[in-house]
C-alpha positions as CSV (number, residue, x, y, z in Angstrom):
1,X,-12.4,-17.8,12.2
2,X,-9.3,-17.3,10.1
3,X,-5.9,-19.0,10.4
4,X,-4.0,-15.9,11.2
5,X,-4.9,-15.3,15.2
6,X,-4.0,-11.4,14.9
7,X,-7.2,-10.7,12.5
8,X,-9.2,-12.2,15.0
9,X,-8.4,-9.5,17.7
10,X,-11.1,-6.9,17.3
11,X,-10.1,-3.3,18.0
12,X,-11.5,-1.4,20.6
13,X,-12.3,2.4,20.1
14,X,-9.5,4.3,22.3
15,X,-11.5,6.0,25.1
16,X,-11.7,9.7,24.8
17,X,-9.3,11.2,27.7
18,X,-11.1,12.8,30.4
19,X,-10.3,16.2,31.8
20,X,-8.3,15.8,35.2
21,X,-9.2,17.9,37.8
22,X,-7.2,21.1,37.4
23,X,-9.0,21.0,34.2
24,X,-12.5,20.2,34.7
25,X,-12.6,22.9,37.1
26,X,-10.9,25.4,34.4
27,X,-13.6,24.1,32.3
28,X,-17.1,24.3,34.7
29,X,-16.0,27.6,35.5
30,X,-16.5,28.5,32.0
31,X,-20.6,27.3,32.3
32,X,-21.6,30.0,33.9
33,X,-19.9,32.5,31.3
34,X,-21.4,34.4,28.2
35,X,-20.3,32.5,25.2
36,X,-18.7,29.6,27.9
37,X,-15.2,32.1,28.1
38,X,-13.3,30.7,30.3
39,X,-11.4,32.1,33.2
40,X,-7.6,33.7,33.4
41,X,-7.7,33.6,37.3
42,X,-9.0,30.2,39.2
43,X,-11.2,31.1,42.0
44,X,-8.4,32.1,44.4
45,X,-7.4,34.7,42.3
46,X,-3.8,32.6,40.9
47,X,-3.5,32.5,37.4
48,X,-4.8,29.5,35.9
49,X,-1.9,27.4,34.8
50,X,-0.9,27.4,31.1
51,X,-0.3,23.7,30.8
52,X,-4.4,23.0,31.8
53,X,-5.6,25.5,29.0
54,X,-2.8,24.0,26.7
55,X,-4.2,20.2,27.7
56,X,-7.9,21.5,27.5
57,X,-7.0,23.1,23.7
58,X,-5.3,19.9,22.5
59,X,-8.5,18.1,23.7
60,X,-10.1,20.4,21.8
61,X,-12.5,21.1,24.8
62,X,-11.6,25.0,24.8
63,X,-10.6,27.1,21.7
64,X,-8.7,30.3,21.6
65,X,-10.9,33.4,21.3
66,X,-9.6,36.6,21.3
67,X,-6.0,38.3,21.9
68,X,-5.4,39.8,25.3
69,X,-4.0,43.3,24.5
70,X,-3.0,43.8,27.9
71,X,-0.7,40.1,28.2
72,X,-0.6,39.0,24.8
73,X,0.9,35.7,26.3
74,X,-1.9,35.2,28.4
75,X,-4.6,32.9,25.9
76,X,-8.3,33.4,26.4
77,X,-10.7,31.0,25.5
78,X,-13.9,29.6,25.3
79,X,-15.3,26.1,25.8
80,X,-16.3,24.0,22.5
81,X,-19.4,21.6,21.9
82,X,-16.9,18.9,22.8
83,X,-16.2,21.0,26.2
84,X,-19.7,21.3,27.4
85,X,-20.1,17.7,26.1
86,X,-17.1,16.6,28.8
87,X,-18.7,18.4,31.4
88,X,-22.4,16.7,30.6
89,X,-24.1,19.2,29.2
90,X,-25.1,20.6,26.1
91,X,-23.6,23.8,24.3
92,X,-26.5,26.8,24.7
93,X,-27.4,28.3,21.2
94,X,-25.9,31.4,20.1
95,X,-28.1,34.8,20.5
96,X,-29.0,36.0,17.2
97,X,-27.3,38.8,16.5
98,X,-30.0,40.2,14.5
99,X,-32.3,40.3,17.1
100,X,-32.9,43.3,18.8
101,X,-35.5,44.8,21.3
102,X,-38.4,46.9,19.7
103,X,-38.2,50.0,21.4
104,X,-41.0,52.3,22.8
105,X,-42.4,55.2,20.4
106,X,-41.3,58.8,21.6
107,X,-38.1,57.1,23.9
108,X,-35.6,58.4,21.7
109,X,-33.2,60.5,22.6
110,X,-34.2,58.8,26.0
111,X,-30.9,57.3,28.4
112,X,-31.2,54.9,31.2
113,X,-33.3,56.1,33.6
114,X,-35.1,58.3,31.7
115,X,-32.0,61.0,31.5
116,X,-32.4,63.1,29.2
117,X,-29.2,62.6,26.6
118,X,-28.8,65.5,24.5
119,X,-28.6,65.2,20.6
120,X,-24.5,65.6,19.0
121,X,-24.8,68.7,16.7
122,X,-22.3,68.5,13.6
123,X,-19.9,71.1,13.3
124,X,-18.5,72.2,9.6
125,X,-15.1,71.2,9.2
């Protein structure tokens, strides 16, 4: 023990907040999303409240993803790793994006439900 009483004190680690309701159902609802985007609209259809995604960015448990061209004030995100980590689960992998589905020999040409899709012909400018 030292003589100075204050450098006995040891410091606890702050506890990391924890989402309040409003915003842990903002966030589940993105759990069930492609790439964990989360919602504009809450489940009765009212606009999710900007303070909650605000809070859930500053928390860092949603980012910003893309612009919304339609309400550029409106902010769509996505949750994070520390997002699905808040929730209890962990963040899925991303698809590769250079994987793609071998195709059957003779389908091209071929739409869905084997629809015939004609081929574009160039025209000379």
């Amino acid at each position: 023990m030292s003589d100075d009483p204050e450098s006995d004190r040891r410091e606890e680690p702050a506890a990391a907040p924890r989402p309040t309701e409003p915003q842990r159902r903002y966030l589940e609802r993105g759990l069930s999303q492609p790439g964990g985007k989360l919602p504009l609209f809450d489940a009765d259809g009212r606009e999710v409240a900007p303070r909650t995604v605000q809070a859930c960015v500053a928390n860092g448990w949603a980012e910003p993803w893309m612009k919304n061209p339609i309400k550029p004030d409106w902010l769509v995100c996505r949750l994070t790793a520390k997002g699905y980590a808040v929730l209890g689960r962990t963040q899925p992998p991303a698809p590769s994006p250079s994987v793609t589905l071998p195709r059957k020999p003779g389908t091209e040409g071929w739409g869905k439900q084997g629809a015939r899709v004609p081929k574009r012909r160039r025209t000379k400018a």
